[in-house]
LODREN-563086 format. One record per residue (C-alpha): residue in one letter; x negated, y negated, z negated. Coordinates in steps of 0.25 Angstrom, whole numbers, plus 2048, in hexadecimal, padded with zeros to 3 digits. Each point is the difference from the previous one (the first is absolute). Example, Ala and Ser with C-alpha at 12.3 -4.5 7.8 and 13.67 -1.06 7.14 Angstrom:
<torlos>
a7CF8127E1s7FA7F2802
</torlos>
This chain:
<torlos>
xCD9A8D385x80980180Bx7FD80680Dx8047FA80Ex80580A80Ax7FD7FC810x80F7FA801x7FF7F77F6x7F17FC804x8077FD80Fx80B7F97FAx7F67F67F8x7F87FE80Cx80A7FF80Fx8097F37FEx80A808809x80380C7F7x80E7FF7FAx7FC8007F3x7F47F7800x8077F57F6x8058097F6x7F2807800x7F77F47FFx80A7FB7F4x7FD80F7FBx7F27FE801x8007F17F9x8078057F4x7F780D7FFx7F78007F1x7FB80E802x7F3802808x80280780Dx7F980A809x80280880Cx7F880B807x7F880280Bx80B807808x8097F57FFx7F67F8806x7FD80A80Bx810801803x8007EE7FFx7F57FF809x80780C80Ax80D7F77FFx7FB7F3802x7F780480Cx80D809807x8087F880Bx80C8097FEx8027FA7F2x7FB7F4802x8037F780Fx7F37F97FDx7F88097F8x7F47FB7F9x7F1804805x7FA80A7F6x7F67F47FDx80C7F87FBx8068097FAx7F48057F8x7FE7F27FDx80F7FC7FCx80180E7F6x7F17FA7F9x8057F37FFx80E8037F8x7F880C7F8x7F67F67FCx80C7F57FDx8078087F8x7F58087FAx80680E804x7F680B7FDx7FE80B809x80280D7FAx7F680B802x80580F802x7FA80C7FCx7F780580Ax80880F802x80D7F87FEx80680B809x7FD80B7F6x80A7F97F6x80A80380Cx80380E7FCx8067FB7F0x8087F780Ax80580A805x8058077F5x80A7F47FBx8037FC810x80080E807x8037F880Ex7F57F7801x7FC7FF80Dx7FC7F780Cx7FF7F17FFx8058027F1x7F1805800x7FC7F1801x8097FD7F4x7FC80B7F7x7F07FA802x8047F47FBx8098047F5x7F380A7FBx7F77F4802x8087F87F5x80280D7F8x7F28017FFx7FE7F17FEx8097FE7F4x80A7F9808x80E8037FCx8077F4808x8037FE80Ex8087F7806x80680480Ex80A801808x80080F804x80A8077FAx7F680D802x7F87FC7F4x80A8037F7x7FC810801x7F47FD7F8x8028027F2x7F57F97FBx8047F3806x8097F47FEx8067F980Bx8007F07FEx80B7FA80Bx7FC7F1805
</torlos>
């Protein structure tokens, strides 16, 4: 299984984004079931709806009902996360002593696929690469 991290989720999903193409050509090829978490959904929803990413944000109704549809086209499974989640952020902190901040947002989601199993996410933020217990998959 492979884990799809907001960016990629956005790049899927805005015709606009600079790497749209090579991301749906990514998506096509892909054999592997895929999953993402409910925080990459939050941050999706909080991107498409901003005007000062998008010129012409969506509404949060169209937005909700662009990220069900491509979930449900793609049958991307949304990840559940351990309750106390935030507990686990203290061995974090042992292996990345300067965790802090809006990393926080990454480190849940890294700890959601921890606790899922999920060894695999494709991204394009180079921040993930602190997790040990990930693999980075490049589109």
């Amino acid at each position: 299984m492979i884990a799809l991290d907001t960016n990629i989720i956005l790049h899927l999903l805005v015709r606009s984004q600079k790497e749209h193409e090579r991301a749906r050509q990514w998506l096509t090829g892909v054999k592997a079931p895929l999953a993402t978490t409910g925080t990459n959904i939050a941050e999706g929803l909080r991107l498409l709806t901003h005007p000062r990413v998008f010129p012409s944000p969506l509404t949060l109704a169209d937005a909700v009902g662009l990220l069900e549809n491509f979930l449900n086209e793609f049958q991307v499974l949304t990840l559940e996360e351990k309750e106390d989640w935030w507990l686990d952020l203290r061995e974090l902190l042992r292996a990345i002593p300067t965790l802090r901040g809006n990393e926080v947002f990454d480190a849940r989601i890294a700890l959601c696929l921890r606790y899922n199993g999920i060894k695999k996410l494709c991204t394009m933020d180079a921040n993930f690469q602190k997790y040990p217990f990930l693999e980075i998959v490049r589109i």
